[in-house]
C-alpha positions as CSV (number, residue, x, y, z in Angstrom):
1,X,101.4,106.9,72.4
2,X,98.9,108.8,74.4
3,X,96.5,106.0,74.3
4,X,98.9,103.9,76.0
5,X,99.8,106.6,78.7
6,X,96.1,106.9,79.6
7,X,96.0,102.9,80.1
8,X,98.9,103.1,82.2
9,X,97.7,106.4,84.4
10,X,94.0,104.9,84.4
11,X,95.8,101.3,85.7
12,X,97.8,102.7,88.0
13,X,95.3,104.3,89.7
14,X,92.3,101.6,89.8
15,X,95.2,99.4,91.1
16,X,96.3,101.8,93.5
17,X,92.8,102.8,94.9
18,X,91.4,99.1,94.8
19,X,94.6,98.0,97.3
20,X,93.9,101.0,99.2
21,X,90.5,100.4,100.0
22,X,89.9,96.7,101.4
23,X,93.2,97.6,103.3
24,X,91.4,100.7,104.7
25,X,88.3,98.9,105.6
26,X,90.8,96.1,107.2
27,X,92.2,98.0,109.1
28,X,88.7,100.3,110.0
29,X,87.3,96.8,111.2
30,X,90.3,96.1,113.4
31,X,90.0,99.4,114.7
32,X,86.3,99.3,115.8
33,X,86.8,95.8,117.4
34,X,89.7,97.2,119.7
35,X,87.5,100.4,120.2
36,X,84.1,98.2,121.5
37,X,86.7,96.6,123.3
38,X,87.1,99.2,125.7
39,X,83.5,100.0,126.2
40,X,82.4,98.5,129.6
41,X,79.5,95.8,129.0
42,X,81.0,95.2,125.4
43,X,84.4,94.0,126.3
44,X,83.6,90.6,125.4
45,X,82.0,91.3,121.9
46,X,85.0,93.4,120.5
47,X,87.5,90.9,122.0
48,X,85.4,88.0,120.0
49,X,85.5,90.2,116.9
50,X,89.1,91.2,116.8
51,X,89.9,87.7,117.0
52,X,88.0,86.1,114.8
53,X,88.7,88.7,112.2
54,X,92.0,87.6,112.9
55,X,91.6,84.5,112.5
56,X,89.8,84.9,109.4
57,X,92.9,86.9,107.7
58,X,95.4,84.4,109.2
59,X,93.5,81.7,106.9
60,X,94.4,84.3,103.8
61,X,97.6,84.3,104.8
62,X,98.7,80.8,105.9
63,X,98.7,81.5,109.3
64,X,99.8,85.2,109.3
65,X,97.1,87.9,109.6
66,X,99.2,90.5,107.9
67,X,99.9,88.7,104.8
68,X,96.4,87.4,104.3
69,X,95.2,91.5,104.6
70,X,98.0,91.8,101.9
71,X,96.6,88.8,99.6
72,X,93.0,90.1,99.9
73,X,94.1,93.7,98.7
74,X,96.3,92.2,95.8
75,X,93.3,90.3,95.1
76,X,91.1,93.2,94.7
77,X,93.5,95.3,92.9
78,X,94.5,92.0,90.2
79,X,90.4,92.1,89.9
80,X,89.9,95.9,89.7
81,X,92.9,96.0,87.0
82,X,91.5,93.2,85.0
83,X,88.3,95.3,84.4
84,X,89.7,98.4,83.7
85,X,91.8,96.5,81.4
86,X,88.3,95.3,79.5
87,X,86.4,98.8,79.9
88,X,89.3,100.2,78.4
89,X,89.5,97.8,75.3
90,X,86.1,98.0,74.8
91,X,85.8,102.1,75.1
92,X,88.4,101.9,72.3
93,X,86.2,99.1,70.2
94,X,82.9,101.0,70.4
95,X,84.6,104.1,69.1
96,X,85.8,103.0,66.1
97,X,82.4,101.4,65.0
């Protein structure tokens, strides 16, 4: 039973921290872009990269930026659980031999 418990606490949290994360860097990126934005000279660069990474999200998402930030962090997280999922199988595996 406690084996299970630890693959459930140790899949809860590589999911949780692996949505967390590309959300985070996201959202970081978004915020940098608006940021250069208001620098004078640069106006033009951090205009061009807030909406291209918008654009780039929105293709995620079909056509919404939110949901495609949404799809890439389920991604990650489905990815990040899959290998935990196989470390933790195969951490059990080499034991026993």
């Amino acid at each position: 039973m406690s084996i299970l418990l630890t693959l459930l606490r140790s899949l809860f949290l590589t999911i949780l921290i692996s949505f967390i994360v590309p959300i985070g860097l996201i959202a970081g990126s978004l915020g940098i872009c608006c940021v250069i934005g208001y620098i004078p000279g640069l106006e033009s660069i951090g205009q061009t990269g807030l909406t291209d990474l918008w654009k780039f999200l929105a293709i995620f998402g079909a056509g919404s930026a939110v949901e495609g930030a949404i799809v890439i962090g389920l991604t990650c997280s489905f990815a990040a659980a899959l290998f935990d999922t196989y470390n933790f199988y195969s951490y059990q595996h080499s034991n026993n031999h």
